[in-house]
C-alpha positions as CSV (number, residue, x, y, z in Angstrom):
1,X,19.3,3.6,12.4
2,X,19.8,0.2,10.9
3,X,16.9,-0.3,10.2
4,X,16.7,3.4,8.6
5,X,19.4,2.9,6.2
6,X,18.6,-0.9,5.1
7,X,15.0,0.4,3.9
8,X,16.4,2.9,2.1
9,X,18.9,0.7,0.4
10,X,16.2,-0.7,-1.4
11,X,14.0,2.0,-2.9
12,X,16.2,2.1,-5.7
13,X,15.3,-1.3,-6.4
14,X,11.5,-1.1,-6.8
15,X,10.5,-3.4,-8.9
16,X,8.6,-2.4,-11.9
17,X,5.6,-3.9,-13.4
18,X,4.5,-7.7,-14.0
19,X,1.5,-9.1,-16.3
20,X,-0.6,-10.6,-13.9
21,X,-0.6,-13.8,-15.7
22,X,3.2,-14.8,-15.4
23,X,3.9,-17.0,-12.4
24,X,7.6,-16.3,-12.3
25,X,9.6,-13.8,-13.2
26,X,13.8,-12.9,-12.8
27,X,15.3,-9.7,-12.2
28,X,18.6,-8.2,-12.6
29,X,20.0,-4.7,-11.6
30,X,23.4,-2.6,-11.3
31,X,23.6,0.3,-9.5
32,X,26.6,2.6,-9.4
33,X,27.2,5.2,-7.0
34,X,29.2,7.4,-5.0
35,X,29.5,8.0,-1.0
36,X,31.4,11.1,0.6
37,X,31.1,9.1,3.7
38,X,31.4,5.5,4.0
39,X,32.1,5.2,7.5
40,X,29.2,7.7,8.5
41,X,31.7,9.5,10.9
42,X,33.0,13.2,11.2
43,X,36.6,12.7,11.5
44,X,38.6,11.3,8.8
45,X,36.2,10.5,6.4
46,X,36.2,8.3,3.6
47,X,34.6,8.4,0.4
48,X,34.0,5.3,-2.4
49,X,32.7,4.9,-5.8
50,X,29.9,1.4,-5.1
51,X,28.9,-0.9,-7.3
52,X,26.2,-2.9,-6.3
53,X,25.1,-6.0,-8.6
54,X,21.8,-8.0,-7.7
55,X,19.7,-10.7,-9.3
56,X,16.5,-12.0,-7.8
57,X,13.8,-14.2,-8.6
58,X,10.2,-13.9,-7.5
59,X,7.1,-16.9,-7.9
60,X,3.2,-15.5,-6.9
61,X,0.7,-17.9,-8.2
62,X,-2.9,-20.2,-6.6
63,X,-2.8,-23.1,-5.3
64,X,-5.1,-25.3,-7.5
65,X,-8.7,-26.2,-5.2
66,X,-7.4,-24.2,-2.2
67,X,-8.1,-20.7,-2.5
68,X,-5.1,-20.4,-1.3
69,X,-2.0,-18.6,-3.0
70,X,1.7,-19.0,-2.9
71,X,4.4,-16.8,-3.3
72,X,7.9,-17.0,-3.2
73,X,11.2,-15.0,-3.6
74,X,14.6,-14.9,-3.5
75,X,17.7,-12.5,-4.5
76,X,21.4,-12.7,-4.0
77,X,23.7,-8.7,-4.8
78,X,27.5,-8.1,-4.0
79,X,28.6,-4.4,-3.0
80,X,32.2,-3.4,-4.5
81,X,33.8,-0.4,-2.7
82,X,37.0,1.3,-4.3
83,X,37.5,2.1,-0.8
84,X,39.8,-0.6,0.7
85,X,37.5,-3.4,-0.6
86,X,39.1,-6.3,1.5
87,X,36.8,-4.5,4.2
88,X,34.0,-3.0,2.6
89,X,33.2,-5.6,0.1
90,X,30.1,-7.9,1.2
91,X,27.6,-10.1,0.1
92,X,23.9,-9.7,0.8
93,X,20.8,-12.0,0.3
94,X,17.2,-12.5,1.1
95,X,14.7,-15.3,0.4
96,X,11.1,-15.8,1.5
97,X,8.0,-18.1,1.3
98,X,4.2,-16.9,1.7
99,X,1.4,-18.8,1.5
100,X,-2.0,-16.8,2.4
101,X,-6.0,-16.3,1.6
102,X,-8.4,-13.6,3.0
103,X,-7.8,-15.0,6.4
104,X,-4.8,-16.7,6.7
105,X,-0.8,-16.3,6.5
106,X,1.5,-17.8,6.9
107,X,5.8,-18.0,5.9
108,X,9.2,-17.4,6.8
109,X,11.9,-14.8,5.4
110,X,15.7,-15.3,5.8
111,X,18.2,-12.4,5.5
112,X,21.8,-12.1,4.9
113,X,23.4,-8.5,5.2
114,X,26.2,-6.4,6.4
115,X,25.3,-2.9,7.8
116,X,27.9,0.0,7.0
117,X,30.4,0.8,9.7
118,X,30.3,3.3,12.4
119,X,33.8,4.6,11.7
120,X,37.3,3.5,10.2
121,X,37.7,0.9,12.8
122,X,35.2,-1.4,12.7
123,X,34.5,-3.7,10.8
124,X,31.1,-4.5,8.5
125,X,28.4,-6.1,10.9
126,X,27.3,-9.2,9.4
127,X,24.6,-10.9,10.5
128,X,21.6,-13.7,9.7
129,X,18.3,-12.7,10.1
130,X,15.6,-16.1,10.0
131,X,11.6,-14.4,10.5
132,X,9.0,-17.0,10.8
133,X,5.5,-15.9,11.4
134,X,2.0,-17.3,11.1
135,X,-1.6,-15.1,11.7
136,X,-5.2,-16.4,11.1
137,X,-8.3,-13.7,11.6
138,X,-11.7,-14.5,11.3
139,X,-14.3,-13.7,8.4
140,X,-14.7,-9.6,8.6
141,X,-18.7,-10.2,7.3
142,X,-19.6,-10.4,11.3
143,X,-19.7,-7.4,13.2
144,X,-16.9,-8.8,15.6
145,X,-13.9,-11.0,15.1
146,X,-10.7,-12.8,16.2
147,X,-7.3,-12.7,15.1
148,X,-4.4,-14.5,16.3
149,X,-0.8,-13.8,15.6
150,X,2.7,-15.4,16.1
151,X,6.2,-14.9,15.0
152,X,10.2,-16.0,16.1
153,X,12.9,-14.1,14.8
154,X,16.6,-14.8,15.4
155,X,19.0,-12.7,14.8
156,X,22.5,-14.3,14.5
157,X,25.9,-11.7,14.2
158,X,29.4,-13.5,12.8
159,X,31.7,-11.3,14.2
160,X,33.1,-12.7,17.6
161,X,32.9,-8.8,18.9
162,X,29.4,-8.8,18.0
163,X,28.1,-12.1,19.1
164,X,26.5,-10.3,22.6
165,X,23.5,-8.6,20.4
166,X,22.6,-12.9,18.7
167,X,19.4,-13.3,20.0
168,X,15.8,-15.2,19.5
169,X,12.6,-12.8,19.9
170,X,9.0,-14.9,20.3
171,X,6.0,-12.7,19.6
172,X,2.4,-14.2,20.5
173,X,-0.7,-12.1,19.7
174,X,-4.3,-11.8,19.9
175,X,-6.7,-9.6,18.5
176,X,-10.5,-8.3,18.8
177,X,-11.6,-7.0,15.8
178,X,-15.1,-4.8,15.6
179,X,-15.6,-4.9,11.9
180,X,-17.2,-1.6,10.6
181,X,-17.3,-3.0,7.2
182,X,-16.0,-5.4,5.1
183,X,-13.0,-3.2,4.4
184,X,-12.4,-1.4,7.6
185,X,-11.8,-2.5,10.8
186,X,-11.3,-1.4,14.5
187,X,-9.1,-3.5,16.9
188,X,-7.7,-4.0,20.6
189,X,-4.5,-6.1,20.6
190,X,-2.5,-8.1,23.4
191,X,1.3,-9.2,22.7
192,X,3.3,-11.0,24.7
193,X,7.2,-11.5,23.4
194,X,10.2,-13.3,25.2
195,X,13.7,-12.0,24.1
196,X,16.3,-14.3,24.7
197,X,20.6,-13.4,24.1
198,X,22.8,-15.9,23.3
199,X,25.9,-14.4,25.4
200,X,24.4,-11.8,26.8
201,X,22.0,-13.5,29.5
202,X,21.5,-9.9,31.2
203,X,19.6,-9.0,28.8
204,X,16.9,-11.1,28.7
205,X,13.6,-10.0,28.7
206,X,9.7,-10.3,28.9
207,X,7.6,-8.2,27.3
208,X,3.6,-7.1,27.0
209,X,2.2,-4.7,24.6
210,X,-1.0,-3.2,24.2
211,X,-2.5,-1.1,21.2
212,X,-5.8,-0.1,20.1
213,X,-6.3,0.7,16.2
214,X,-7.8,0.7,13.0
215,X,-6.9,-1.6,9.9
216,X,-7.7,-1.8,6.3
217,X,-9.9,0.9,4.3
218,X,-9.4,4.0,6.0
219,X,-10.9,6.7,4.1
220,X,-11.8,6.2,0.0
221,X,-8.3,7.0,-0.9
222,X,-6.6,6.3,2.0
223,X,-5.7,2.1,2.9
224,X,-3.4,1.2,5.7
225,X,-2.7,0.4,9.5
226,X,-2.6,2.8,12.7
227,X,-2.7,2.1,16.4
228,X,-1.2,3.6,19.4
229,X,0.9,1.3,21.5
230,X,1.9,0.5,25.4
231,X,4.9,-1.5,25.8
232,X,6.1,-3.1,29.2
233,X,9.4,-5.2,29.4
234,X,11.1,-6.7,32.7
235,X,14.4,-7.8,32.5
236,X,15.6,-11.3,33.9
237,X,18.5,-10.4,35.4
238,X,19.4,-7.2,37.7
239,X,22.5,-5.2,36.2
240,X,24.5,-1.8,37.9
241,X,23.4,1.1,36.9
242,X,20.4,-0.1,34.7
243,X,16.7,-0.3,35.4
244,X,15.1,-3.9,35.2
245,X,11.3,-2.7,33.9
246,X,10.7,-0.3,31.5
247,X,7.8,0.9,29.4
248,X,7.0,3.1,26.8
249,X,3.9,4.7,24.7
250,X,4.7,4.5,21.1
251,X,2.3,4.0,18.1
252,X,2.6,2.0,14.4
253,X,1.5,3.6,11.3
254,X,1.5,2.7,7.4
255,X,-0.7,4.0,5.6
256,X,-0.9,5.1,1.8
257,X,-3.2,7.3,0.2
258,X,-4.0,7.4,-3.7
259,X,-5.3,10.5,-4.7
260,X,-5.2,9.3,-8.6
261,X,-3.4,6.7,-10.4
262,X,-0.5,9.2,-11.3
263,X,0.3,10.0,-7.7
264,X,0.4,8.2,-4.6
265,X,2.0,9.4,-1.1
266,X,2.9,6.9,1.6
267,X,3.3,7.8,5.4
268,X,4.9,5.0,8.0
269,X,6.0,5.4,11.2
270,X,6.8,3.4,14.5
271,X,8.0,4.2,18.2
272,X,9.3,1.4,20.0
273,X,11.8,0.0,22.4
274,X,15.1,-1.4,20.4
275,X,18.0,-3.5,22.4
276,X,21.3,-1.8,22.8
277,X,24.0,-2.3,25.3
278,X,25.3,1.5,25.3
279,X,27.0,2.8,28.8
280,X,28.8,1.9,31.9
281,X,27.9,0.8,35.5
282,X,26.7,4.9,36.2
283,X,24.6,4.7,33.1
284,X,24.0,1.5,31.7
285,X,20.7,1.2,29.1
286,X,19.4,-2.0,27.6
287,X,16.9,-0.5,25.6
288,X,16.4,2.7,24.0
289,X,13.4,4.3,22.7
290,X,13.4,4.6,18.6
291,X,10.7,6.9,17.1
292,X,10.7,6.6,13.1
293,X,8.8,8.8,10.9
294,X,9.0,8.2,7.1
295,X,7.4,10.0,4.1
296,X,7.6,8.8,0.5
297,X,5.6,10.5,-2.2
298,X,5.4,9.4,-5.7
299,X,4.4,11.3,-9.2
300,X,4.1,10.3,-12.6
301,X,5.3,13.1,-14.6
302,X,5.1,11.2,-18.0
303,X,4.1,8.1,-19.4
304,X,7.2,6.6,-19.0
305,X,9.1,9.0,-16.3
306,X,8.3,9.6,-12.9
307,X,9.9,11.6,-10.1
308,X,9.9,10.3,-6.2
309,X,10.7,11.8,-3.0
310,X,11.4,10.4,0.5
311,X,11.8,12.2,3.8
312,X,12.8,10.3,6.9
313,X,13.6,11.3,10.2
314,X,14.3,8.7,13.4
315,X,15.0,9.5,17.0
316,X,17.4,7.7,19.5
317,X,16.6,8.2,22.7
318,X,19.0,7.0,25.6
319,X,17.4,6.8,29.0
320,X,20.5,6.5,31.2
321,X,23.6,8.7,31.8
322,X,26.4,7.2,30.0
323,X,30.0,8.6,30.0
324,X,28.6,11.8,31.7
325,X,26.3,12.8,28.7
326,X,23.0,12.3,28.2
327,X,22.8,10.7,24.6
328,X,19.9,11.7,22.2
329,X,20.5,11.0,18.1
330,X,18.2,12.4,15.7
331,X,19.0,11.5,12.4
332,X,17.5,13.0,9.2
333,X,17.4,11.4,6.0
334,X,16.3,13.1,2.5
335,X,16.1,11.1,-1.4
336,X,15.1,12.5,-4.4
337,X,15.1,9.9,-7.1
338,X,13.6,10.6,-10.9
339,X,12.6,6.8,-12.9
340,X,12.5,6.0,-16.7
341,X,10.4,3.0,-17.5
342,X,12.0,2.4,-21.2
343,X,9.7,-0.4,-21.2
344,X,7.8,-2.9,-19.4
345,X,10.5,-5.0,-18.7
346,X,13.8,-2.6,-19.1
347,X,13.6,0.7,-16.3
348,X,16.5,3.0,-15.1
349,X,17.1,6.0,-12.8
350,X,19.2,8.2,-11.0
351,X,19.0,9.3,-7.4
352,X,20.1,11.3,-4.2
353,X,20.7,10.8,-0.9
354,X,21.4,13.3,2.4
355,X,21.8,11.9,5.9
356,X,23.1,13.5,9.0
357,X,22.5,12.5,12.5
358,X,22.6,15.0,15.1
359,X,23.7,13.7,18.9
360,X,23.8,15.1,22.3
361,X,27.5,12.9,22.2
362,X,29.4,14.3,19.4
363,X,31.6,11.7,18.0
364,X,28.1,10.2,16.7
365,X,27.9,13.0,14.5
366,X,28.2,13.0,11.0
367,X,27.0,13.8,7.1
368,X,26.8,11.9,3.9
369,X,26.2,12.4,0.8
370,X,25.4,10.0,-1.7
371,X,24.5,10.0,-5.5
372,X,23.7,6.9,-7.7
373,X,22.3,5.7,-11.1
374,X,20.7,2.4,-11.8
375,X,18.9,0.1,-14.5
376,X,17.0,-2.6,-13.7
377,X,15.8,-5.5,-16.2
378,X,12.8,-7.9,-15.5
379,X,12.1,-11.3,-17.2
């Protein structure tokens, strides 16, 4: 759900167009909105009028005699609630480095955020977020290739409460690439990741992941990623009422289709294992399967206005007993959102959001409604 909700977030904040031939640009943006339901719970809800204030900075230029290119970003917003802002005020910020060709990547991306809170009694989850990755592949003008992979991500919570979910995951890859073309390529992949908790040694894990899939220029109109997944992970340590291997079939799709330069319509997707530590000693999971499904469509309805839709749905699926209930959350997420490009540099729009999530346990039910306006400035 996290994960959900924090993408989201941002699609009101997409930026608009650059001329290619300026290096570095600055953007600044104020959204205001309003939230039925701040805590996302069913019983004494809380609504808020939000104002949420952001200013980044983006770089994206060669380096001279490389071929190589560089790119760079970083932005820094502050959310104001009317709703007892002592609590639900936070800061948020992002920042990343990129520096790539054809073949190679490589970068690192730091995060700074606070997720919204379950209900009226818990506080704001802040947390760090430092993503380092590197990949290199080789030329795609041979009918086979290689491609190699790594990234560490550690995830660091500030709450004392929260501390047991701090953790480093290590991902190392390979892949075999048959290239069909230059544009379009088939692959087998092999990952191996080690999760380790900070405070929460039980936890630990080893994992292995297969998929088999196809990258790059699908169809004419159609450019993206799509493979089917098998996941393994065995835990380190043996806990009551908890299973010590697990594994799962799950797939990873993004892919975007372009029917005309007026329209596009974008379709992502993942099902994977995600940590947790929901349950007792009778029903005790460490993991539970998340399926995401995610469809955003764009139109250009004028020169200067265009409409956008995005439909989202993500299921949370529990494998143990816990508290005598099987838990299963499906959570459903719609946005309409209408955008006025005054001009190149000065855009606005409004928006609206639905969210409700459904669940086997009901005290994880709930609705929200949301509605915003924003203007957005580039430099």
């Amino acid at each position: 759900m996290k994960k959900a909700s924090v993408l989201l977030s941002l699609l009101a904040l997409i930026a608009v167009p650059v001329a290619a031939e300026k290096p570095l640009h600055f953007t600044a943006s104020e959204t205001l909105s309003y939230d039925d339901n701040i805590y996302l719970t069913d019983k004494n809800t809380k609504d808020s009028f939000i104002s949420t204030t952001r200013l980044g900075a983006e770089y994206k230029a060669p380096v001279p005699s490389t071929g190589l290119k560089l790119a760079a970003d970083a932005g820094v917003g502050y959310n104001a609630y009317t709703e007892n802002h002592d609590k639900n005020n936070y800061w948020e910020a992002l920042g990343g480095i990129d520096l790539s060709n054809e073949q190679f990547n490589v970068g690192d991306r730091l995060l700074y955020t606070s997720d919204p809170a379950n209900n009226e009694l818990t506080e704001r989850k802040k947390r760090l977020t430092n993503t380092g990755f590197i990949s290199y592949v080789t030329s795609h003008e041979k009918m086979f290739g290689i491609g190699l992979f790594a990234d560490d991500i550690y995830t660091r919570y500030m709450e004392s409460e929260m501390q047991y979910l701090t953790r480093n995951r290590l991902d190392l890859g390979a892949q075999l690439y048959y290239n069909l073309s230059a544009k379009t390529h088939f692959f087998v992949e092999y990952m191996y990741s080690d999760i380790t908790y900070r405070d929460n040694k039980l936890s630990n894990s080893i994992g292995n992941r297969f998929a088999l899939g196809v990258n790059g220029q699908i169809s004419s109109k159609v450019t993206g990623t799509a493979k089917a997944t098998y996941e393994m992970r065995d835990y380190d340590h043996s806990r009551a009422g908890a299973h010590n291997y697990n594994d799962l079939v799950g797939y990873y799709a993004a892919l975007t289709w372009k029917p005309s330069t007026k329209n596009m319509i974008r379709l992502s997707g993942e099902r994977k294992m995600e940590e947790t530590r929901y349950g007792n000693d009778d029903g005790y999971n460490r993991y539970f399967a998340d399926t995401l499904v995610s469809l955003y469509g764009a139109q250009k309805l004028t020169d200067k206005l265009s409409a956008s839709l995005t439909l989202a749905w993500e299921n949370m699926h529990y494998p143990k007993r816990a508290y005598d209930n099987k838990r299963n959350d499906d959570l459903y997420i719609v946005r309409p959102q209408l955008d006025y490009q005054f001009k190149e540099w000065l855009s606005a729009g409004v928006w609206y959001q639905f969210r409700t999530r459904h669940s086997d346990v009901n005290r994880f039910d709930y609705d929200s409604n949301k509605v915003g306006a924003f203007v957005k400035a580039t430099f």
